[in-house]
Structures are given as C-alpha cells and as structure tokens.
N, C-alpha and C positions, 0 to 999 in steps of 0.2 A: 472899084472893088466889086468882085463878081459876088452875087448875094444869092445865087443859084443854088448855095448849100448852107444858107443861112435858118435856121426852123426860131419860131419867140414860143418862148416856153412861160409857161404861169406859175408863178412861185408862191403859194400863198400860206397861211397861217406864223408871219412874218410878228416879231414884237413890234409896238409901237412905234421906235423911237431906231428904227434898221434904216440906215443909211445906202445912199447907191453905193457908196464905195465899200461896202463891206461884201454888198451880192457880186457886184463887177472882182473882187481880191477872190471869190470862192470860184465865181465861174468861169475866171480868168487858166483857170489847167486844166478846164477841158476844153477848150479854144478859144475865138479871138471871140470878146463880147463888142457885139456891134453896137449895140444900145441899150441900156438899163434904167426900165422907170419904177420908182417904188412910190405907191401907193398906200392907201392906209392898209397895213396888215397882208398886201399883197404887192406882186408887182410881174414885170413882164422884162424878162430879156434877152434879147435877140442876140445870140451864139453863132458862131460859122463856125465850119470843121468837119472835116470828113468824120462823121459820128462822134463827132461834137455832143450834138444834144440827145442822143440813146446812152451813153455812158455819163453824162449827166445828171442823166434821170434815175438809172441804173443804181448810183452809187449816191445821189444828195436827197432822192425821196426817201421821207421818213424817219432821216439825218437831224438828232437835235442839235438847234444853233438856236445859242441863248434863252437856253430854259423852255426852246417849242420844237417839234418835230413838224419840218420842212413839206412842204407839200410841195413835188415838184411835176409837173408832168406836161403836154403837149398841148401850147393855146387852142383852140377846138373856135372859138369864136363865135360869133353870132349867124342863125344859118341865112342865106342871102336873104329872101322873103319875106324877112321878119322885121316886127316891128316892136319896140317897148314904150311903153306908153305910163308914164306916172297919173295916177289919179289922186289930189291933194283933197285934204278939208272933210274927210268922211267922218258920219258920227260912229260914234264909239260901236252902233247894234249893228253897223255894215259888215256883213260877212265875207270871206272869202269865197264862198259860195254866190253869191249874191252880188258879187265883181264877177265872176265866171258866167254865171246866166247871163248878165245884161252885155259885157264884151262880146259873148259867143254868137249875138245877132250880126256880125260883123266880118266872122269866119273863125277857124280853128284858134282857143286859147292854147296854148301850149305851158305855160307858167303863170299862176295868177301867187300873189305874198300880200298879205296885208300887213304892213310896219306898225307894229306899234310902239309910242313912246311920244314923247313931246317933241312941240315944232321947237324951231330954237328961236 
C-alpha cells in the first residue's frame, strides 16, 4: 500500500464512550482509513486519498457528533528536539512558575501544566 498520500489527522473533543468503528463509519467517505486509534476524548486516524484529509477537515471540524462538536484538524506532533518529562509528588504551594524556573536551567521550557487533582 503506497502511504505516500496518507496524512493522521487528531480528532479530539470525542464523548467518552466513541468507539473506533464509529470514527472509521465517518471517515470512511473521505477515503480509505488506514488506521483509527481512539483515545480517551480524542484519537488519531490515518486517511489516504488524494485530498482525503483537506475535505475531511473541511466539512467534520466543528461538526456535532453526539452532543460535541468535532475538533478535527492535521497531527502537528511533537517537534523533533523535544522532550516531555512528568514531574510526580509535588506539594500543593508548587507553582507553575516555580516548575518553569528550575526546568529552565536545562534549556528552553516550551509548556510547563501543573495537573491538579488526586493520584488514583
């Protein structure tokens, strides 16, 4: 299979409980889906077809499917150079600020989130 005009597109703001065969049944008439992974609330799938995934994006971003509107648009990915790195166990007074200073001895932060909520 020539994968040459293949693009993986990010599909997110997805209901819980979205099945691959429901995104593979939708993205199935704008060309051949080479691969569909769904993730929690999002997922990723890879389309072939001459403009395949521009009329994809075109006509299903923003499209409500099942009570959400579709976010579909072109995987962008992680840029080569980079790295993400979890920091576990922080107390409650650690800042996002305060992760950004001490990473930033180490070279360019580009995203710092501090998650709040319980471990499980």
């Amino acid at each position: 299979m020539d994968k040459s005009n293949t693009v993986k597109l990010f599909v997110g703001n997805l209901a819980l409980d979205t099945t691959q065969e429901e995104l593979s049944a939708i993205f199935e008439s704008y060309g051949q889906v080479v691969s569909c992974s769904v993730l929690r609330q999002f997922a990723f799938v890879h389309l072939q077809g001459e403009g395949a995934a521009e009329r994809a994006i075109s006509e299903l971003n923003g499209r409500e499917f099942r009570g959400r509107n579709l976010v579909v648009e072109e995987s962008r990915g992680r840029p080569l150079h980079s790295t993400k790195v979890f920091v576990g166990n922080l107390s409650g007074m650690c800042t996002t600020e305060d992760l950004q200073e001490l990473f930033q001895t180490f070279g360019k932060v580009l995203e710092c989130d501090k998650v709040k909520g319980e471990s499980r």
